[in-house]
matplotlib code that plots the C-alpha trace (Angstrom):
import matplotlib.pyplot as plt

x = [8.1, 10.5, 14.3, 17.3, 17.4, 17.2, 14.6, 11.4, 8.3, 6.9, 3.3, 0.3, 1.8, -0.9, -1.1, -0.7, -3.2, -5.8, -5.6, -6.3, -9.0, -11.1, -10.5, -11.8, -14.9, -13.7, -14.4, -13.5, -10.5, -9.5, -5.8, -5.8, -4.9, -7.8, -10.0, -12.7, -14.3, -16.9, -17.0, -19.2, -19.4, -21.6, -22.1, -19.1, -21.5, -22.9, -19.8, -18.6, -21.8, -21.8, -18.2, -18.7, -22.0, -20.3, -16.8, -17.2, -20.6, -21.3, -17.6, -16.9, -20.5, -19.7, -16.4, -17.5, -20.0, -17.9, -16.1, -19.2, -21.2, -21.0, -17.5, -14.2, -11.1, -8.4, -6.1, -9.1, -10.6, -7.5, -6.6, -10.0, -10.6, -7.7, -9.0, -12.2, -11.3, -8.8, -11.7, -14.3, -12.9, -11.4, -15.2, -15.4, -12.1, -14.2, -17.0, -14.5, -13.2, -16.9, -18.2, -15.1, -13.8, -14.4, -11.5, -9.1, -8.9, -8.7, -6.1, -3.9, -4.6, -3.0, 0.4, 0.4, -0.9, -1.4, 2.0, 3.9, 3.0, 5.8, 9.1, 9.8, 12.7, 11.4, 14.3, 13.1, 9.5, 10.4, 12.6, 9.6, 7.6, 10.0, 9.8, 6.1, 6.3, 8.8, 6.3, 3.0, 5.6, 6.7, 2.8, 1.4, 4.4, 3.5, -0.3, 0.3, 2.5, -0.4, -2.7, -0.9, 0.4, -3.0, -4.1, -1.6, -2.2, -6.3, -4.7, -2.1, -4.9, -7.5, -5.3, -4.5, -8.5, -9.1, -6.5, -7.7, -11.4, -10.1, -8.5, -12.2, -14.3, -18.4, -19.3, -17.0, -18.3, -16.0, -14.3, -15.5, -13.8, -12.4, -11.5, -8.3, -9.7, -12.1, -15.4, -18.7, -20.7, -24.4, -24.4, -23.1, -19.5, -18.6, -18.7, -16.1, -17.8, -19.4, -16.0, -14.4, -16.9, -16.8, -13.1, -13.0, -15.0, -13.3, -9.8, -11.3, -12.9, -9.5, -7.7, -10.0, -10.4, -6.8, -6.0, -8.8, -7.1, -3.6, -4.7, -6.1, -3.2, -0.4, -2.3, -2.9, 0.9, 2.0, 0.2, 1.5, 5.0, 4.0, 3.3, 6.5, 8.4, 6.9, 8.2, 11.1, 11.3, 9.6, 13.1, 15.3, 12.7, 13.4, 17.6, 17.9, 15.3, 17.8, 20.3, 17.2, 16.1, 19.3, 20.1, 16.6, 17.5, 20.8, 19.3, 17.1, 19.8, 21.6, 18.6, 18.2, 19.1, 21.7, 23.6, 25.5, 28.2, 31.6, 30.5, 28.0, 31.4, 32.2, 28.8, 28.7, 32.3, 31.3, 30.3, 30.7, 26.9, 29.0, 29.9, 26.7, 24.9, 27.5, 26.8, 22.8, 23.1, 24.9, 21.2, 18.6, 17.7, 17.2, 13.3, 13.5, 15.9, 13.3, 10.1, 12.4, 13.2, 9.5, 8.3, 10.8, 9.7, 6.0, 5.7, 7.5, 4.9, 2.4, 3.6, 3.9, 0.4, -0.8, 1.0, -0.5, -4.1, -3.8, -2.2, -4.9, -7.7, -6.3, -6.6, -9.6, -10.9, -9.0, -8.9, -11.7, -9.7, -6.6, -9.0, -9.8, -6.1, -5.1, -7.8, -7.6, -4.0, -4.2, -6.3, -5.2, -1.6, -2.2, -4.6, -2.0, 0.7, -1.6, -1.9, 2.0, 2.4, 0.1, 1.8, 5.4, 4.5, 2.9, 5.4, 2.8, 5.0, 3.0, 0.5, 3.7, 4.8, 1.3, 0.6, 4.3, 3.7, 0.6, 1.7, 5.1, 1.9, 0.2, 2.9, 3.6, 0.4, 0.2, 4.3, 3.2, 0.9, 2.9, 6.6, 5.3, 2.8, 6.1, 7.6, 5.5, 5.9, 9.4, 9.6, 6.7, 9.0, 12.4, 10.8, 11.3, 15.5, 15.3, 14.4, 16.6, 19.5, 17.7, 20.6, 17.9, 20.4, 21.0, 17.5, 15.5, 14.1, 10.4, 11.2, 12.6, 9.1, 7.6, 10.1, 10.0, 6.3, 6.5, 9.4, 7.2, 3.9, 6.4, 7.3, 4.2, 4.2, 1.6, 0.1, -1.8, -4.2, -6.7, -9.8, -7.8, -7.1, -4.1, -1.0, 0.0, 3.8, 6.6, 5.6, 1.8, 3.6, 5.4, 2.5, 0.4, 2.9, 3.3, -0.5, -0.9, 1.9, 0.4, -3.2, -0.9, 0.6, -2.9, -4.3, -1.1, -1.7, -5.5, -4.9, -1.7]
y = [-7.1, -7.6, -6.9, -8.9, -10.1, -14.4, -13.3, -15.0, -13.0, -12.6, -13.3, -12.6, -9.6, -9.2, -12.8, -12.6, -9.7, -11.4, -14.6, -12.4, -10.1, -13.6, -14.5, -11.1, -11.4, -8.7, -9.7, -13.0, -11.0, -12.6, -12.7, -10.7, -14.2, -15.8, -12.9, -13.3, -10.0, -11.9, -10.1, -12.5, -16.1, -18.6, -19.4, -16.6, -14.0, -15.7, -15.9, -12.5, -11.1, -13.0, -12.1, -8.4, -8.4, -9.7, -8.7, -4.9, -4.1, -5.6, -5.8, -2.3, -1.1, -2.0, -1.2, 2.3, 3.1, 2.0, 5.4, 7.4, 4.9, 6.1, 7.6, 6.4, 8.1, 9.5, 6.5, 4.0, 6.6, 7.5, 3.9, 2.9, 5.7, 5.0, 1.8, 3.2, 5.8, 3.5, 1.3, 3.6, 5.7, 1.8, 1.4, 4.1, 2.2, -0.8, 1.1, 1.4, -2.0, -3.1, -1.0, -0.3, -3.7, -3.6, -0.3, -1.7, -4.8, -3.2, -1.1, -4.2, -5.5, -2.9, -3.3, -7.1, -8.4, -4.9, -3.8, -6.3, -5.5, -3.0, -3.0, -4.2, -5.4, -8.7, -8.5, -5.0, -5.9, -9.4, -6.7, -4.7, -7.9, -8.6, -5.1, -5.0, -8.3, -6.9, -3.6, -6.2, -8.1, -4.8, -4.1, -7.3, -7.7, -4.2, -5.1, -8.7, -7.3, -4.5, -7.3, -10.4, -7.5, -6.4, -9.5, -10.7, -7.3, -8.7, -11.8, -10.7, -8.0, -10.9, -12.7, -10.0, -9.6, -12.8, -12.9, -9.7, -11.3, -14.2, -11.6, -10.1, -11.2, -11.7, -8.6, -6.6, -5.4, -6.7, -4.7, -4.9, -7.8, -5.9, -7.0, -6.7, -4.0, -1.5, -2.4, -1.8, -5.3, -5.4, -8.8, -9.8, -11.3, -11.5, -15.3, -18.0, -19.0, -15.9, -14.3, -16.9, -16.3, -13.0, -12.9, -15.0, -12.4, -9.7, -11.2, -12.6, -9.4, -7.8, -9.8, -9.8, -6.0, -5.3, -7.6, -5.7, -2.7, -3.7, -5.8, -2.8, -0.3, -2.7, -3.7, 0.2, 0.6, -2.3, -1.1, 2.3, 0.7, -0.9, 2.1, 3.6, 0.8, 0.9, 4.4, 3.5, 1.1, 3.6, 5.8, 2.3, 1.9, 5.8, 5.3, 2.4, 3.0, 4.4, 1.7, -0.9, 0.4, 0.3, -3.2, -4.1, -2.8, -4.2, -7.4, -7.0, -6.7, -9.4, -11.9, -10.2, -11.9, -8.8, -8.9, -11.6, -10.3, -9.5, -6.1, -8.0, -9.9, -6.3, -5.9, -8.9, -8.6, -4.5, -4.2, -0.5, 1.8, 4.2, 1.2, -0.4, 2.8, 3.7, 0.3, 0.2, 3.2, 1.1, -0.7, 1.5, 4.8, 7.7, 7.3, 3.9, 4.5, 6.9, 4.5, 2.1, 4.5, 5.8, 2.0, 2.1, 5.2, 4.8, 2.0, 4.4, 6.9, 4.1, 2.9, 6.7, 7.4, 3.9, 4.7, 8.5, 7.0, 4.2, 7.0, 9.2, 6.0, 4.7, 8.8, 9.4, 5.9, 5.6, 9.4, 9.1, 6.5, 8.7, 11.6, 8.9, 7.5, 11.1, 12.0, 8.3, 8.9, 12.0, 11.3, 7.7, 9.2, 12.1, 9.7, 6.9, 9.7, 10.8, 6.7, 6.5, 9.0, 8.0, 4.3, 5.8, 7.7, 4.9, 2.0, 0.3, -2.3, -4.3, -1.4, 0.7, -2.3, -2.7, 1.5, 1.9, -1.2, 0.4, 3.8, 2.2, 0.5, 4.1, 5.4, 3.0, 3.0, 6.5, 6.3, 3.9, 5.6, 9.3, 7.4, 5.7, 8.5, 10.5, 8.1, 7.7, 11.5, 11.5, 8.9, 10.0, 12.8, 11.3, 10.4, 13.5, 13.5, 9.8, 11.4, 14.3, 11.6, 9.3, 10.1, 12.5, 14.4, 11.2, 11.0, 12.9, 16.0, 14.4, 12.4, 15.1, 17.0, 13.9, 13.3, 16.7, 17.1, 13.4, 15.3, 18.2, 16.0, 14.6, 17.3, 18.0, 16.7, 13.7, 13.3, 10.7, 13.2, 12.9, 14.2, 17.2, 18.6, 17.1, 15.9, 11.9, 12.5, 13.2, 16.5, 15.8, 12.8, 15.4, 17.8, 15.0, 14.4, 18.2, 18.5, 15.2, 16.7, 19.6, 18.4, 15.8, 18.9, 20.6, 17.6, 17.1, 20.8, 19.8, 16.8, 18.5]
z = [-24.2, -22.1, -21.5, -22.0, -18.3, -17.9, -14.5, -15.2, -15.5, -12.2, -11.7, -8.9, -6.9, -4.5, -3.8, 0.3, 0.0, -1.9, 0.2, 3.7, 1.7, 0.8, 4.5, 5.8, 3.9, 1.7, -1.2, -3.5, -5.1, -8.2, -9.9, -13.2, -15.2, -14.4, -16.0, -13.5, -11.5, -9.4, -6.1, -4.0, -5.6, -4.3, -1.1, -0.2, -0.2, 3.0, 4.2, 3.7, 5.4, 8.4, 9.1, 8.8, 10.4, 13.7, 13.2, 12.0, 12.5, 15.9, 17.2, 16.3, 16.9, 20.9, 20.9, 19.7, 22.4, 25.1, 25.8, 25.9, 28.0, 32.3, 33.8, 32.1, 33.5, 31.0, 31.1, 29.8, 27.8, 25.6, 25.1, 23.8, 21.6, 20.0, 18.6, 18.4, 15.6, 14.0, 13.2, 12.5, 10.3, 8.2, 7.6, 4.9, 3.2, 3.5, 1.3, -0.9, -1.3, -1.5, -4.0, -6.3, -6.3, -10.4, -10.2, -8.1, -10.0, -13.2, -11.9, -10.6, -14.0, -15.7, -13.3, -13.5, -17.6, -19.6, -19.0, -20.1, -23.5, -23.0, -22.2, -18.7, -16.1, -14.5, -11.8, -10.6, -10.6, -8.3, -5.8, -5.9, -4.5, -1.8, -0.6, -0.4, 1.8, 3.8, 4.4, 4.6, 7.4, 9.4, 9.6, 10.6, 13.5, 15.2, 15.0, 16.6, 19.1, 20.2, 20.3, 21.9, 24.3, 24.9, 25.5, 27.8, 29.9, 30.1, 31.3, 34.3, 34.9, 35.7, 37.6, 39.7, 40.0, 41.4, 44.0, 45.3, 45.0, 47.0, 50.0, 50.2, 52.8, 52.0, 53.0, 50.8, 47.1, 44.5, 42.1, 38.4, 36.2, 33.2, 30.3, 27.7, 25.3, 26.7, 25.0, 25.8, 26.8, 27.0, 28.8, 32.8, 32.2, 35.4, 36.2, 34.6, 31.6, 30.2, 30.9, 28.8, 26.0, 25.8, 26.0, 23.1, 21.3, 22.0, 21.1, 18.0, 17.2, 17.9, 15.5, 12.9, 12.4, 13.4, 10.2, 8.0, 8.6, 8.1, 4.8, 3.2, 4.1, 2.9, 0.1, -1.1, 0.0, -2.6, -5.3, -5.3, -5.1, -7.8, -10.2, -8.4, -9.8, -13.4, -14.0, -13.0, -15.7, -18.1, -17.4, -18.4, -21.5, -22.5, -21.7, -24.2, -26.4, -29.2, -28.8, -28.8, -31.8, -34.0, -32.4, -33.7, -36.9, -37.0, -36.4, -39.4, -41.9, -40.7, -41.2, -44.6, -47.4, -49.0, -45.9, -46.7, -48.5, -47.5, -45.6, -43.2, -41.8, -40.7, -39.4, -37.4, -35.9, -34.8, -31.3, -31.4, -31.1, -34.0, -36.1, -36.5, -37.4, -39.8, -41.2, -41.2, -43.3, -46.1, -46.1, -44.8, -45.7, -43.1, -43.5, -42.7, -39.6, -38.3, -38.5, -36.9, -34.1, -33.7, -33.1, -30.5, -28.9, -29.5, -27.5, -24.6, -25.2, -25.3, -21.5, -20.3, -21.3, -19.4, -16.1, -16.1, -17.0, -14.4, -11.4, -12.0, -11.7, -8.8, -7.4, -7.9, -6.7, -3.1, -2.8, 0.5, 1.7, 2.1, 3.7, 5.9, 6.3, 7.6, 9.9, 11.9, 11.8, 13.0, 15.8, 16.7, 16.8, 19.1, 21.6, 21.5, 22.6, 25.7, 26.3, 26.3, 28.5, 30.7, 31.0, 31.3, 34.2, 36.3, 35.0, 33.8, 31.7, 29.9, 29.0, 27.8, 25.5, 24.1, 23.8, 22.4, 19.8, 18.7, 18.3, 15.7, 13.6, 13.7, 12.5, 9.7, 8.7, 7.7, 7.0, 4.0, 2.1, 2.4, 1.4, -0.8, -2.6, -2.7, -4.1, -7.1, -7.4, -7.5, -9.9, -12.1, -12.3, -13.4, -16.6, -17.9, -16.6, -18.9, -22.0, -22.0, -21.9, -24.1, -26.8, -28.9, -30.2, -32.3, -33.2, -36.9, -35.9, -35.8, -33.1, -31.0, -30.9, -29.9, -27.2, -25.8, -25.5, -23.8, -21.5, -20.6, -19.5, -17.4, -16.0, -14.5, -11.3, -10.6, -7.6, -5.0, -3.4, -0.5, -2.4, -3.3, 0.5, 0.4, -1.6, -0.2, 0.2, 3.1, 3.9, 3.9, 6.9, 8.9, 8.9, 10.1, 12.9, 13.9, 14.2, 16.3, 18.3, 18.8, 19.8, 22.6, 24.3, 24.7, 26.6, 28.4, 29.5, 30.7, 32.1, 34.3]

ax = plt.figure().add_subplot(projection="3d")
ax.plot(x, y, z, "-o")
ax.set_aspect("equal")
plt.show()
């Protein structure tokens, strides 16, 4: 049931998303029109193993041992662990991607085919779309710029290794060839070929969990928006419900066959919300305005009670993958501030662009899921301000209970939490930043 907009209905919201997840081996995600679940069909099951074998389990496995493997000094250190619990910390949102695939899906089914049962704004929902590929966009630039950066710092880097190698006589031991991204490698590298390989590898590696994580965060991000956007049309479905429901009625007695008479010619000519009501009570008795005006609202109530049930789902299910949004964020911000530092004061410039691109997709990656969380909140909560100006004082006194029981479960606020530590919204982001902040200026202390 839509509104009177010409905007078609939009379909597949997640369809960027769900092309990278089958990509990343995450899973064969299916659109909710296609009314398939199948995780891992066919020979994708291969696939999706032998991607995440090599790309997550071995690439990160390596990449997290590196930092505690012999003497690193600060500047290496920070940088690395960085990554390190940035990707560690993804795998348990990977667990949950894996293993409650079936919830998620049903939850995007309910946004994209259940709710349009009900009353909706096609335009908004399309706005909503372009917003959550402008976020996805935003994302993916910051990540490519940390890693194209990176790897043009591995580059200049080696070139300045050889022509120090070239300078050296025999005698002289030759400095270690490094690569890009600090990463533990169990295999000599040293010579051209192997070096080549195992750049490769690493750059690859790189991409491929760099686009894991900023899949799953945007993808999380968008949904939420999502749910954000269908209260917001649940507020328009509660504001027009009364004049919906007498135009509906109105409509009835003009298709009827006692309203053609010389009184429907008034009817028809009356634009006015007073004028037609006065003139449906020629017709209709109050009774029969009333069941009119409850279809109306019980739909409404019908939505409300979806939205609340599909928040509180989508809670519970990703709650451990805001705990772990908030801890990596935590952490990755505060090492990623030493790492800045660090650059800044030895003018390392193509470090500093890569450690300052990497801390702005740090950033929006926790920035996405507390805005948007808050978001929800604040619009969950509106719902109530749309039915106390839903015209009840129009309305039988039946329908007023109903309404102000629906106002009051509004009122009570609704909430994306992190298994219950923590509320997802802008103060749960500045508190975040504060403590990050704080941890910086102890090691800034220590390392002065």
């Amino acid at each position: 049931m839509s509104n009177s907009s010409d905007v078609s209905r939009p379909k597949r919201y997640f369809g960027f998303h769900y092309i990278l997840l089958r990509f990343l081996g995450l899973g064969w995600w299916h659109h909710p029109d296609e009314n398939n679940t199948r995780n891992f069909p066919g020979l994708y099951f291969y696939y999706a193993l032998l991607t995440e074998l090599v790309w997550v389990v071995i690439f990160v496995g390596l990449e997290s041992i590196d930092p505690f493997i012999g003497h690193k000094d600060l500047d290496r250190f920070m940088f690395s662990l960085s990554f390190v619990v940035t990707h560690d910390l993804t795998l348990i949102k990977l667990y949950i991607f894996f293993f409650k695939n079936r919830d998620l899906q049903d939850i995007v089914r309910t946004l994209e085919i259940n709710l349009q049962d009900y009353y909706q704004n096609n335009g908004l929902i399309r706005r909503t779309i372009k917003v959550t590929k402008i976020l996805t966009g935003s994302f993916l630039f910051f990540g490519w710029l940390t890693i194209g950066n990176t790897t043009i710092y591995g580059i200049v880097r080696d070139i300045k290794w050889k022509t120090e190698i070239l300078q050296l006589n025999e005698s002289t031991s030759k400095p270690p060839r490094t690569l890009p991204q600090p990463i533990y490698i169990p295999w000599n590298y040293e010579n051209e070929r192997p070096y080549i390989v195992t750049y490769l590898f690493e750059t690859i590696g790189l991409l491929w969990t760099g686009h894991i994580v900023m899949t799953i965060d945007t993808f999380i991000g968008s949904v939420i928006l999502h749910m954000s956007c269908q209260f917001t049309i649940l507020q328009e479905a509660f504001l027009t419900a009364y004049d919906r429901a007498i135009e509906s009625i109105y409509q009835g007695i003009q298709t009827n066959e006692y309203s053609v008479s010389d009184s429907s010619e008034r009817i028809n000519t009356s634009n006015n919300l007073d004028m037609k009501e006065n003139s449906i009570r020629m017709y209709k008795s109050d009774k029969e305005i009333e069941e009119g005006l409850l279809t109306v609202l019980k739909s409404c109530f019908k939505q409300h009670q979806l939205l609340i049930n599909c928040v509180e789902k989508f809670s519970v299910t990703y709650s451990y993958g805001f705990v772990t949004q908030l801890l990596s964020s935590m952490a990755a911000i505060c090492a990623v501030m030493v790492q800045v530092s660090l650059d800044a004061s030895s003018f390392k410039s193509v470090r500093l662009i890569t450690s300052l691109a990497f801390f702005v997709a740090m950033i929006i990656q926790l920035a996405i899921q507390c805005f948007t969380g808050n978001e929800l909140t604040y619009q969950a909560r509106r719902v109530a301000d749309a039915v106390m100006e839903c015209q009840w004082e129009r309305m039988p006194a039946r329908v007023r209970k109903m309404l102000l029981l629906t106002m009051l479960r509004a009122q009570k606020p609704l909430h994306l939490t992190a298994a219950g530590f923590a509320n997802m919204n802008n103060d749960c982001f500045l508190s975040i930043m504060k403590a990050a902040y704080s941890y910086y200026a102890v090691l800034s202390k220590r390392q002065v």
